[in-house]
C-alpha positions in Angstrom: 6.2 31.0 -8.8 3.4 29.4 -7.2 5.6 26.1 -6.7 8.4 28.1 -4.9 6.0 30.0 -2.3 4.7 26.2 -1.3 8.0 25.1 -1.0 9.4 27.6 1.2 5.6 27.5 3.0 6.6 23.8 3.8 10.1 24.5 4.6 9.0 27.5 6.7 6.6 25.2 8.7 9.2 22.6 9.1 11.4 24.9 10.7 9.5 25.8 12.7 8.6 23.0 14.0 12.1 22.7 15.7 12.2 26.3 17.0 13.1 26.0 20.8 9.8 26.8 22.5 11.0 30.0 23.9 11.3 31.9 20.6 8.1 29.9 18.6 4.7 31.0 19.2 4.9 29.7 23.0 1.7 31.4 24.0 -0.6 30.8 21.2 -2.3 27.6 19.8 -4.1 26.3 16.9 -7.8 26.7 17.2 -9.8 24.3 15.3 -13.0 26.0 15.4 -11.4 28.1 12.9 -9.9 25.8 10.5 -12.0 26.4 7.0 -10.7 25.3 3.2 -8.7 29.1 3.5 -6.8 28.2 7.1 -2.8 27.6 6.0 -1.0 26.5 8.3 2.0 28.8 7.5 -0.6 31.8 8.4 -1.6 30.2 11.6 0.5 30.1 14.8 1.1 26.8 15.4 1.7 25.0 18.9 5.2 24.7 19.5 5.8 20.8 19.1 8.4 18.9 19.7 9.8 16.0 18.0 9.4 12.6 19.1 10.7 10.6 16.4 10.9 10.4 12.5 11.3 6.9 10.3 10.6 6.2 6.5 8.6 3.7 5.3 9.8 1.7 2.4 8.3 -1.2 0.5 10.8 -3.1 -1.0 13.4 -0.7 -2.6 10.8 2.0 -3.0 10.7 5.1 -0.7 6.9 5.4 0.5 6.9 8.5 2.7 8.4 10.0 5.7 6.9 10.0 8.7 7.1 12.2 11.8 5.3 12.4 15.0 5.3 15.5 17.6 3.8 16.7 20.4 3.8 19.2 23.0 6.2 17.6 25.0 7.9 16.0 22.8 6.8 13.0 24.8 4.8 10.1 23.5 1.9 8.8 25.3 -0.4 6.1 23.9 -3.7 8.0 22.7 -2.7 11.1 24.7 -3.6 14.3 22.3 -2.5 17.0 21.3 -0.5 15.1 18.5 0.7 15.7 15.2 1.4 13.2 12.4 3.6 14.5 9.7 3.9 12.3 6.4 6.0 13.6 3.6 5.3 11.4 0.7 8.3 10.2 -1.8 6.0 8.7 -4.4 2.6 9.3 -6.3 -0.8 7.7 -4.1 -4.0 8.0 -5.2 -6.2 9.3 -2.8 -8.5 5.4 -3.0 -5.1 3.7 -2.5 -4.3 5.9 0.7 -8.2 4.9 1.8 -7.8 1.3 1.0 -4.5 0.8 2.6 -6.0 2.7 5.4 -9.4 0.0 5.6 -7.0 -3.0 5.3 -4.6 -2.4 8.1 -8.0 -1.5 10.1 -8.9 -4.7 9.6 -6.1 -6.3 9.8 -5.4 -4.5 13.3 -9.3 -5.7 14.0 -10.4 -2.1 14.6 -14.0 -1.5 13.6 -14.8 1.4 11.5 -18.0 3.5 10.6 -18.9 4.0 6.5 -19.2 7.0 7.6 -15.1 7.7 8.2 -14.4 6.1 4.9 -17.0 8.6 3.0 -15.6 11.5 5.0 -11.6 10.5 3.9 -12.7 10.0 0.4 -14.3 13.4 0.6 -11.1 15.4 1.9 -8.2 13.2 0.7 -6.2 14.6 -2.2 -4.4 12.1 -4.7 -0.8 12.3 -3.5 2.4 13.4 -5.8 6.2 13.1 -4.2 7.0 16.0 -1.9 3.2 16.7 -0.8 2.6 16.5 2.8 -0.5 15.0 4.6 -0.8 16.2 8.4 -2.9 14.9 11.1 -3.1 17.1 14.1 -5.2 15.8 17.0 -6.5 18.4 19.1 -7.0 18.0 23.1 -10.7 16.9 22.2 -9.3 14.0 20.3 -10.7 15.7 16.9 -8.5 15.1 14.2 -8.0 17.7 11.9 -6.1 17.0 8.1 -3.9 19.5 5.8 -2.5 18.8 2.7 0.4 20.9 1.9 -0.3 23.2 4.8 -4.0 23.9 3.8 -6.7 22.9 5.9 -8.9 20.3 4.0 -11.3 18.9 6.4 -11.7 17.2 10.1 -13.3 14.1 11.5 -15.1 14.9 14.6 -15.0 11.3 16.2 -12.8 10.9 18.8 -12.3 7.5 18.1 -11.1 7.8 14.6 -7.9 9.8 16.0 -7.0 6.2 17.6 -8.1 4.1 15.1 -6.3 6.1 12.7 -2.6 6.6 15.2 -2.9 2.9 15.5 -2.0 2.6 11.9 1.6 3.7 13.1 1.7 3.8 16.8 -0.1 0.9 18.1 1.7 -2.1 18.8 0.2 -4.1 16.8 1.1 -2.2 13.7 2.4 -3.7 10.6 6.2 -2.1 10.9 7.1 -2.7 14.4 10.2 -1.0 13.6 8.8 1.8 12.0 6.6 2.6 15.2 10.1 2.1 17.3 11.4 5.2 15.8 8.5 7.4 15.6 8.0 7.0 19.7 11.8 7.5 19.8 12.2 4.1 21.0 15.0 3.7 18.7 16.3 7.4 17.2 
């Protein structure tokens, strides 16, 4: 039972993220201040996002996740918060293979990074099975905030991890060009 009420939780959120903004929950916002290990996001009014763009990423033959990035205005911006970042995963990850795949494009992006990041994800990153869900939403104070399956599971308050850690996908110097093209709906 427990495995149908987070499914239609996810699907629930899902949805409505596409509700048209004048029947979603136009007047209220998330408030970070209250996110805590109980905050679902399925409980909490959520801004009403729109959709920029949406791509999978695939390693050879292999579906990896897919990705989806919103904001207010349905408008991307370079580093411009609030922002979500939606990855629905298609395969099992361990939680120090999302970390290291996470250090390596940071390096190979040259973006310096703190221990102190690192410690933090290893702390609050889940091991990943097909059909969870990892969410970054960046707040307007360039916190980010992380939930796993709709469940808050922790936040890094350095504003310069939310761009270090958009630039996996958004910058352009990421790894998939292509990829980024679609998620900043340069090519739907």
């Amino acid at each position: 039972m427990g495995s149908l009420r987070r499914k239609i939780t996810q699907l629930t959120f899902i949805c409505m993220l596409f509700i048209p903004s004048h029947y979603a929950y136009s007047e209220q916002v998330l408030i970070p201040k209250q996110f805590n290990t109980q905050t679902s996001i399925d409980m909490t009014p959520v801004p009403t996002f729109k959709l920029i763009g949406t791509g999978d990423m695939k390693w050879l033959w292999f579906d990896i996740y897919q990705a989806k990035v919103l904001t207010p205005t349905g408008i991307y911006k370079p580093n411009q918060w609030p922002l979500a970042l939606n990855l629905l995963y298609k395969r099992n990850i361990t939680s120090e293979l999302l970390i290291q795949s996470t250090m390596d494009e940071w390096k190979r992006q040259d973006i310096d990074y703190p221990v102190e990041w690192v410690s933090k994800l290893r702390d609050i990153w889940p091991d990943i099975a097909p059909q969870d869900q990892l969410i970054l939403y960046v707040d307007d104070a360039s916190i980010s905030h992380f939930f796993y399956n709709n469940i808050f599971i922790g936040s890094l308050r350095d504003p310069l991890f939310s761009k270090a850690f958009t630039a996996i996908w958004l910058s352009k110097n990421t790894l998939r060009p292509a990829l980024r093209n679609q998620l900043i709906g340069l090519n739907p």
